[in-house]
GUFILO-166106 format. One record per residue (C-alpha): x, y, z. Coordinates in steps of 0.5 Angstrom, whole numbers, plus 500, padded with zeros to 3 digits. Example, Ala and Ser with C-alpha at 12.3 -4.5 7.8 and 13.67 -1.06 7.14 Angstrom:
# GUFILO-166106
site u:525 | v:491 | w:516
site u:527 | v:498 | w:514
***
This chain:
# GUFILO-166106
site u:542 | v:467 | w:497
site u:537 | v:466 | w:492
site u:531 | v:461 | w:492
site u:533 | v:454 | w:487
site u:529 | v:453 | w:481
site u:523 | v:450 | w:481
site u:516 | v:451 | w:478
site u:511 | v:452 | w:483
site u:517 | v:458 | w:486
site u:516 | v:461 | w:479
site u:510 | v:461 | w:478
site u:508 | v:464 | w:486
site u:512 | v:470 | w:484
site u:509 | v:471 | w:478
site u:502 | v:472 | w:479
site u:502 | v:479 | w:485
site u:498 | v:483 | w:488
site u:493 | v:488 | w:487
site u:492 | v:487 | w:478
site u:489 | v:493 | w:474
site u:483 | v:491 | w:470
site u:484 | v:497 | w:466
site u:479 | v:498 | w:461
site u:476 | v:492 | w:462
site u:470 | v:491 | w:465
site u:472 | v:487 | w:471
site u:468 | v:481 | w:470
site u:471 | v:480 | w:463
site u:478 | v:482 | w:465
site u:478 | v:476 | w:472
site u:476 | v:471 | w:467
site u:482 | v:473 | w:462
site u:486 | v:473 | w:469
site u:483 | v:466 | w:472
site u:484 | v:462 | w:465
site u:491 | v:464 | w:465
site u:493 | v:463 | w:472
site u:490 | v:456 | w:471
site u:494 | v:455 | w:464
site u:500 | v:457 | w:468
site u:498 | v:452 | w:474
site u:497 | v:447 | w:468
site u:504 | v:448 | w:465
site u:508 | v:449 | w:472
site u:506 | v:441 | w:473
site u:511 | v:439 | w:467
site u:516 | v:438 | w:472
site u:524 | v:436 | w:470
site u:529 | v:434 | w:475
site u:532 | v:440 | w:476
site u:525 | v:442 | w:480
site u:527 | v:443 | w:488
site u:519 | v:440 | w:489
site u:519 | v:432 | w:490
site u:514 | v:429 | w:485
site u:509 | v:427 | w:490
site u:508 | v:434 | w:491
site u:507 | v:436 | w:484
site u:501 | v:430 | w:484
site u:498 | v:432 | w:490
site u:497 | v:440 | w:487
site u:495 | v:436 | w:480
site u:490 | v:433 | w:484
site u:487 | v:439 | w:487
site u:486 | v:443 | w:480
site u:479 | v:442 | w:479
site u:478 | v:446 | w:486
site u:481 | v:451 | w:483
site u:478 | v:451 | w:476
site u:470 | v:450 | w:480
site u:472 | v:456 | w:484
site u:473 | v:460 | w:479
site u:467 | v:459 | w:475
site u:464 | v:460 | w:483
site u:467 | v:468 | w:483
site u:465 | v:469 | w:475
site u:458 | v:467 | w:478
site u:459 | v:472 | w:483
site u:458 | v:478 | w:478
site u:454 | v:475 | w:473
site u:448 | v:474 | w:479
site u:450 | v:482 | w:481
site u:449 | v:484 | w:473
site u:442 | v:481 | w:472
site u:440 | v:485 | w:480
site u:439 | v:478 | w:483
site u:442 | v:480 | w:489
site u:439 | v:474 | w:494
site u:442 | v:468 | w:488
site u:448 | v:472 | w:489
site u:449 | v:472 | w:496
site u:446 | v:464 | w:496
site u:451 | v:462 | w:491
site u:456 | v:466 | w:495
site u:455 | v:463 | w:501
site u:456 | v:456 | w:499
site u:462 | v:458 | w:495
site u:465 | v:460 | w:502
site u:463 | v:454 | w:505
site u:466 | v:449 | w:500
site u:473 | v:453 | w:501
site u:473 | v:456 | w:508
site u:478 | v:450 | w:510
site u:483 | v:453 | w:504
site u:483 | v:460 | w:508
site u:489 | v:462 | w:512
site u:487 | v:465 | w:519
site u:490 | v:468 | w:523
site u:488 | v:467 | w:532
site u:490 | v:473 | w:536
site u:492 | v:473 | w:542
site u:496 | v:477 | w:548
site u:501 | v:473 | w:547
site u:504 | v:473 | w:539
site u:503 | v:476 | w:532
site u:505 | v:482 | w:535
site u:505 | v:485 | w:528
site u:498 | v:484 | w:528
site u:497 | v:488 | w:535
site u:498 | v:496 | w:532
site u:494 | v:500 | w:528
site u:492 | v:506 | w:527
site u:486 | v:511 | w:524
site u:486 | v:517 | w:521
site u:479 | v:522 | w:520
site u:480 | v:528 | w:515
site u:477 | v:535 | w:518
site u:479 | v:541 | w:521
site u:475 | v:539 | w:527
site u:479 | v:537 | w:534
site u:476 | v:530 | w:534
site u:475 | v:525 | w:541
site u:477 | v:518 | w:542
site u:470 | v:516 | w:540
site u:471 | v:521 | w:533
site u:476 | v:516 | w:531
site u:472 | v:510 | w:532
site u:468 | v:508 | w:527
site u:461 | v:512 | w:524
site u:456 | v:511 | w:530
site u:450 | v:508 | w:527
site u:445 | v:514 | w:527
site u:450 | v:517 | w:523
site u:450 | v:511 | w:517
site u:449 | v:515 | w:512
site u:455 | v:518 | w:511
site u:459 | v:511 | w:510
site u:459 | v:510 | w:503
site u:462 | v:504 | w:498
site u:470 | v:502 | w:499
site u:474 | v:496 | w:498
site u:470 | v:492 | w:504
site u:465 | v:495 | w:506
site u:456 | v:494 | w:508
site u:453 | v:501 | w:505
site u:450 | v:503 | w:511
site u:453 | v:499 | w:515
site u:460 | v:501 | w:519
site u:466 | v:498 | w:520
site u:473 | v:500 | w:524
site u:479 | v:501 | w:518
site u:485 | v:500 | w:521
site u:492 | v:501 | w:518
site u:499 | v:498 | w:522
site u:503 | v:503 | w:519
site u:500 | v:512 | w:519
site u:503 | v:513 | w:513
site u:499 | v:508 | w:509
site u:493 | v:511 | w:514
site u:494 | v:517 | w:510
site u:495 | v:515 | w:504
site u:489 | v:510 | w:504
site u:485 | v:516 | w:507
site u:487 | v:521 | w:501
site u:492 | v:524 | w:504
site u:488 | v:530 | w:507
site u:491 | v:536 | w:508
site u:488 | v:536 | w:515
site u:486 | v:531 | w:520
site u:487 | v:528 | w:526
site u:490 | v:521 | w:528
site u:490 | v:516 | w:533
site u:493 | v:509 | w:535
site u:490 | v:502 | w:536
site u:492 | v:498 | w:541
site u:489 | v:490 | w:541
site u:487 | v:489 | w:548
site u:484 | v:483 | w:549
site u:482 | v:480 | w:557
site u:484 | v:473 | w:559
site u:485 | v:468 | w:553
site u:480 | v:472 | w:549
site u:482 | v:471 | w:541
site u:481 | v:476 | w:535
site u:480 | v:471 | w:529
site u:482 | v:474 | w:522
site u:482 | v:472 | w:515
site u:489 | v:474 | w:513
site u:491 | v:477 | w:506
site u:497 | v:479 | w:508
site u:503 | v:473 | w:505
site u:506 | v:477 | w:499
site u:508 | v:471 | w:494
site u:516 | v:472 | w:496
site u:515 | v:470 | w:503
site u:511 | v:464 | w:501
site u:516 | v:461 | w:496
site u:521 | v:463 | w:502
site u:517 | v:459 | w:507
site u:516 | v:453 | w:502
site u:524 | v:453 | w:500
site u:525 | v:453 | w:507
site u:520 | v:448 | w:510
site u:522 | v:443 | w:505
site u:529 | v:444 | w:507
site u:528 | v:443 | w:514
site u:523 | v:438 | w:516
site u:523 | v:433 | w:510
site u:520 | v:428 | w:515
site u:514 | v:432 | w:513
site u:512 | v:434 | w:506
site u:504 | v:433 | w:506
site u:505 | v:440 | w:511
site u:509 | v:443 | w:505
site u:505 | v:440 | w:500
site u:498 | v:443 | w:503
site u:500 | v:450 | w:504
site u:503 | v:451 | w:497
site u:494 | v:448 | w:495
site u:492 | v:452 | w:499
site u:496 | v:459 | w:497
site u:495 | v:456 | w:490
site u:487 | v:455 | w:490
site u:486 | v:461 | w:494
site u:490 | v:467 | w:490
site u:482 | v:468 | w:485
site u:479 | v:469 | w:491
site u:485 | v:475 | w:493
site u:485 | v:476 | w:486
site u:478 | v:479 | w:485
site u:478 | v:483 | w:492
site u:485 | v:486 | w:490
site u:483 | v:490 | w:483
site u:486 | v:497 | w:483
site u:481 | v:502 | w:482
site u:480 | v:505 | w:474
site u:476 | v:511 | w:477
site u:474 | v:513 | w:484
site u:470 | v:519 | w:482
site u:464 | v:516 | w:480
site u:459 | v:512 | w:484
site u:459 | v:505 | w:482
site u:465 | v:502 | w:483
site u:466 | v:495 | w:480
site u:473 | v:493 | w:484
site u:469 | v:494 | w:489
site u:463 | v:488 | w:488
site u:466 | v:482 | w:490
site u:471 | v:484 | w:496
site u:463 | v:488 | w:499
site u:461 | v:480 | w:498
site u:466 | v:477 | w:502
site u:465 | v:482 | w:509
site u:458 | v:480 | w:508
site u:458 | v:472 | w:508
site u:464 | v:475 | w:514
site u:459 | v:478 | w:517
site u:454 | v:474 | w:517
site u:458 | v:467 | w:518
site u:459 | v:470 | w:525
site u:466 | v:466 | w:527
site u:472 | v:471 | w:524
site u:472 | v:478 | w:527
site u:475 | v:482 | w:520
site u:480 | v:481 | w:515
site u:487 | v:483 | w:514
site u:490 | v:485 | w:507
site u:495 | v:489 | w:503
site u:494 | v:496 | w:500
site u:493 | v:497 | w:493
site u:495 | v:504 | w:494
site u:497 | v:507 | w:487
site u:503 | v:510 | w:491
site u:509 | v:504 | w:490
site u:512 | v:508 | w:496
site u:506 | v:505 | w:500
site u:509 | v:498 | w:498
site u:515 | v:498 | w:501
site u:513 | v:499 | w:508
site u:510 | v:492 | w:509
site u:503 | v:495 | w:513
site u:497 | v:491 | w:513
site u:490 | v:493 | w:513
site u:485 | v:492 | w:517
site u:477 | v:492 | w:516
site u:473 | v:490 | w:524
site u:465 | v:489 | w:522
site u:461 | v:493 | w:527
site u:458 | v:486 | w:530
site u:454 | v:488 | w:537
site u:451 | v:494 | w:537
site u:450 | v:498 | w:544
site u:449 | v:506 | w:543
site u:450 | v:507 | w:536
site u:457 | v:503 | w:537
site u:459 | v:496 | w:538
site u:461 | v:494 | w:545
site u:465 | v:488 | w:541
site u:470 | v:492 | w:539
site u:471 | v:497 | w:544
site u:473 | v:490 | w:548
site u:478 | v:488 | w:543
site u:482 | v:495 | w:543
site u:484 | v:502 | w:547
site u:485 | v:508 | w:543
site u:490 | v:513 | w:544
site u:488 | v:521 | w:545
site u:487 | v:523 | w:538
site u:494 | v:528 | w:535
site u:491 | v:534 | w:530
site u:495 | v:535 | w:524
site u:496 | v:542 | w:518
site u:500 | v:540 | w:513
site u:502 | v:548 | w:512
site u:504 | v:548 | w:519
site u:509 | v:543 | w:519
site u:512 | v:546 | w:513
site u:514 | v:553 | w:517
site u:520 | v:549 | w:520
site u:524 | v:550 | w:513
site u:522 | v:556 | w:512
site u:530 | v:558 | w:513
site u:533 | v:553 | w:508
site u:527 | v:554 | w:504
site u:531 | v:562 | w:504
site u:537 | v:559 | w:502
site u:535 | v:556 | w:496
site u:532 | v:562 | w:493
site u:539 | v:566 | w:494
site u:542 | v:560 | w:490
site u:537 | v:560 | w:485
site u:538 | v:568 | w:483
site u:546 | v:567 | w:484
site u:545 | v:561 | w:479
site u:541 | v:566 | w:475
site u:546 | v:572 | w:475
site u:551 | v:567 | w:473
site u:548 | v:564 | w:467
site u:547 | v:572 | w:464
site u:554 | v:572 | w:464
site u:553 | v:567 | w:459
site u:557 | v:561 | w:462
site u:554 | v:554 | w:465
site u:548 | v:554 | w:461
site u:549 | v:547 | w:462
site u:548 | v:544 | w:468
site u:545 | v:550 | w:472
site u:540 | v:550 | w:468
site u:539 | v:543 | w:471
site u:540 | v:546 | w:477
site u:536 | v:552 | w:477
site u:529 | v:548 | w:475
site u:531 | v:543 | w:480
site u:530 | v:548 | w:485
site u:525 | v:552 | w:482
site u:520 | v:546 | w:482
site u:522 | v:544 | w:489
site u:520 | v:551 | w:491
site u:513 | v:551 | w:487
site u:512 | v:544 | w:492
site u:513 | v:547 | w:498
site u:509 | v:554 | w:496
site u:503 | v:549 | w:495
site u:504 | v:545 | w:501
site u:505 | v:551 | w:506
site u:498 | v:555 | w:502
site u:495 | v:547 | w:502
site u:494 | v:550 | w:494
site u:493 | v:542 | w:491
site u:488 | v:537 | w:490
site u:492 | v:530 | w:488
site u:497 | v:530 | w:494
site u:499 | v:524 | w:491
site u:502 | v:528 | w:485
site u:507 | v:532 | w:491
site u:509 | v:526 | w:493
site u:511 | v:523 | w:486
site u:514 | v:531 | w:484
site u:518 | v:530 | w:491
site u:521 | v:523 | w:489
site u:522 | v:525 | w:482
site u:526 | v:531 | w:484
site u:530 | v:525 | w:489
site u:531 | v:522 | w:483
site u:534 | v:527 | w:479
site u:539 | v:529 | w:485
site u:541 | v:522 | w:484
site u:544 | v:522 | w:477
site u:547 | v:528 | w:478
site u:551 | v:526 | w:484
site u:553 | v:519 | w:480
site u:555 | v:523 | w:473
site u:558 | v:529 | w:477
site u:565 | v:528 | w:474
site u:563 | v:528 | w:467
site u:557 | v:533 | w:468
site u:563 | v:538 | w:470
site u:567 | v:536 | w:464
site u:561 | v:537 | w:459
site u:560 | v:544 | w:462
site u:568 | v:546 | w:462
site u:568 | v:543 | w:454
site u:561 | v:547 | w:453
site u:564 | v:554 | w:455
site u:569 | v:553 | w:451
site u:566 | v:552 | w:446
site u:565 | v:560 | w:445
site u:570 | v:563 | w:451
site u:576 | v:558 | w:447
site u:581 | v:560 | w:452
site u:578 | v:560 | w:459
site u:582 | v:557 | w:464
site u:580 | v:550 | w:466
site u:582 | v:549 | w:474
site u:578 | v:556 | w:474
site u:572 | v:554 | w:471
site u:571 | v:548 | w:474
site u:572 | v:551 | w:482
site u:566 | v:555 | w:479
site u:562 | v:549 | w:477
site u:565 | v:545 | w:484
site u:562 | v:551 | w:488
site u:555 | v:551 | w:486
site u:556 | v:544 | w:486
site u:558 | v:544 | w:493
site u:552 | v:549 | w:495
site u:547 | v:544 | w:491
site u:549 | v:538 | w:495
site u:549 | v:541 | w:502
site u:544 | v:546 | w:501
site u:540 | v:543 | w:497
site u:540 | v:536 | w:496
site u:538 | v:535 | w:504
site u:532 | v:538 | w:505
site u:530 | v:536 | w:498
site u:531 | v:528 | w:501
site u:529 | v:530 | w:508
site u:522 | v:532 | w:504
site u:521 | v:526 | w:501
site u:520 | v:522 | w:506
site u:515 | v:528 | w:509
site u:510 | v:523 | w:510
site u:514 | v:520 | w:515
site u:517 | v:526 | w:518
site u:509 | v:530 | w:519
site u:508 | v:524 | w:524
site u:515 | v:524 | w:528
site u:513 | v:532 | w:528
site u:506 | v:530 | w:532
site u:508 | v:524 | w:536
site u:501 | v:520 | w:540
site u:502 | v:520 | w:547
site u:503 | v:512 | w:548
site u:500 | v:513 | w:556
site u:494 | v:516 | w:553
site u:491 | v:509 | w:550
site u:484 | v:509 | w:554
site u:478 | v:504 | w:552
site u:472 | v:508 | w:548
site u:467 | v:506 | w:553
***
């Protein structure tokens, strides 16, 4: 089923998060992105009759442009107060921004009993060390010199990040070599609720809920209406904290200005416990999972860790992990594929079926150099071993899909030059390899693709194990 045409559904899902600045300083490239997404918004009120939204829907968000406008102007301020190093105007202006659009945020009060998305997650702490509980807590604060600058975070100051998924917890974390994880588990006494400023609604999901609630309940279309100002209004504010990073390896990081402000102003506001927010991970895999991630401000300080924390969550007995160490369960099969490199090898001394075992053979080799990394943890970009893997996929794919007509190119190849080979005897030995490569190869090839996810089926949490850190 698809969503019918209207103006407001188009626009939402044209505009989706995390945008790249690429080498635009992020204050010129936001002012780019604002004006136009204000442009889209005033071109998306021409409404037509073939547009599912009734006419009174279309002049409420009309009325509501110049918040979005003023907003706008709001967040460019930001970083012009951050470039003239006046951090006390910024922060007041930043306040009072908030203020004005604190009613347009989307929150989420979770309690024992519902949003049970929003009840898991887990943590990950790179090292060889056996960590405790509490290791995987957030940094103590006689240890706040070691936090340093990400996406929302007070430097010096700690905060608990979490992920509803462990493998967008690896990958958010760099994807260690070595490391240990532990579960999180929300715990809350009586009618206790954690408030959280939710990021989280992915644009499609948004068009669905409108479509549908206007659908439903006609009866009350000024609800219909108001969600879609709010989720319109507020995509500048997401916009600016969802920047994919140009260049992590260096100490300033631009993308990283105003989300920092925003866990600030949340700090110090005082009513929300954290906010839950989408990847931007570089990694498209770590899209697809549907995992949130969460950041908790340490708020009441007790022995170096906050006690209000520690009453929202217990925590699992942390599991330790050595990526070299899961990959000697396929030390057999990784045997099988190098006997069937060398007999594609002899055969293609025999000057047959240079097409497609040279195909073949490469395909089998780059794998064989991957897990020859992975087992002697001979790598430095993890992410480029999961974007090998999935090329490798990939290539495994086609080859199935065209197997037919890559048989007949090879038997028409051989002949070529050998004119008078026999056809059925050539193609059963291209149907040999071909069988080989698919049962013996294409399995583990595919079963290491996900990799990510197999590391954690292989090392499991205990879930009787979940205690408090206190």
């Amino acid at each position: 089923m698809m969503l019918p045409n209207d103006n407001f559904y188009n626009l939402i899902l044209s505009y989706k998060l995390p945008i790249s600045r690429g080498k635009q300083p992020a204050k010129l490239f936001l002012k780019a992105y604002f004006q136009q997404y204000i442009n889209s918004c005033k071109k998306a009120l021409l409404r037509t009759d073939e547009c599912d939204l009734d006419e009174a829907c279309y002049t409420y968000i009309e009325s509501k442009l110049p918040i979005l406008e003023e907003l706008c102007e709001d967040i460019l301020k930001v970083f012009d107060y951050y470039d003239d190093g006046k951090m006390v105007e910024m922060y007041n202006h930043f306040s009072k921004m908030m203020n004005k659009i604190e009613p347009l945020m989307s929150v989420k009060n979770i309690g024992n009993v519902g949003y049970e998305s929003f009840k898991n997650y887990y943590r990950i702490r790179a090292g060889k060390d056996e960590y405790s509980r509490k290791d995987l807590f957030h940094i103590p604060m006689d240890m706040r010199h070691l936090i340093k600058s990400y996406r929302y975070s007070i430097p010096g100051y700690p905060c608990l990040y979490l992920a509803s998924g462990k493998e967008l917890c690896w990958f958010e974390c760099g994807m260690p070599k070595e490391f240990s994880y532990a579960g999180f588990v929300l715990d809350l006494e009586g009618d206790k609720k954690v408030k959280i400023i939710d990021f989280t609604m992915l644009p499609i999901d948004v068009a669905w809920a409108i479509y549908l609630e206007n659908v439903n309940h006609k009866e009350n279309r000024k609800v219909i209406y108001e969600f879609l100002a709010k989720y319109l209004l507020l995509l500048p504010l997401k916009a600016a904290c969802s920047m994919k990073v140009s260049n992590r390896d260096v100490a300033f990081v631009e993308e990283y200005i105003f989300p920092q402000q925003l866990l600030l102003w949340l700090r110090e506001n005082g009513t929300y416990d954290g906010i839950a927010y989408r990847t931007s991970s570089a990694i498209e895999k770590s899209k697809e999972w549907n995992y949130i991630n969460l950041v908790l401000p340490a708020k009441k300080i007790e022995n170096g860790y906050c006690s209000h924390l520690n009453s929202i969550f217990k925590v699992s007995k942390p599991v330790k992990i050595k990526i070299s160490s899961f990959m000697e369960k396929y030390n057999k099969q990784i045997e099988d594929i190098k006997g069937f490199v060398e007999y594609l090898e002899n055969e293609g001394r025999q000057e047959y079926f240079l097409y497609p075992y040279r195909e073949l053979t490469s395909i089998c080799r780059t794998f064989l150099k991957m897990c020859e990394m992975l087992a002697n943890e001979n790598y430095v970009d993890a992410e480029a071993i999961y974007q090998t893997l999935e090329t490798l996929n990939l290539s495994i794919g086609i080859i199935n899909d065209n197997i037919d007509s890559i048989t007949e190119k090879s038997i028409a190849e051989v002949k070529k030059v050998y004119f008078d080979e026999d056809d059925d005897f050539l193609r059963k030995k291209i149907n040999k390899s071909m069988n080989y490569f698919f049962t013996k190869v294409k399995p583990i090839v595919f079963d290491m693709w996900d990799y990510y996810f197999r590391v954690f089926c292989d090392y499991p949490l205990d879930c009787n194990s979940y205690e408090k850190i206190m």
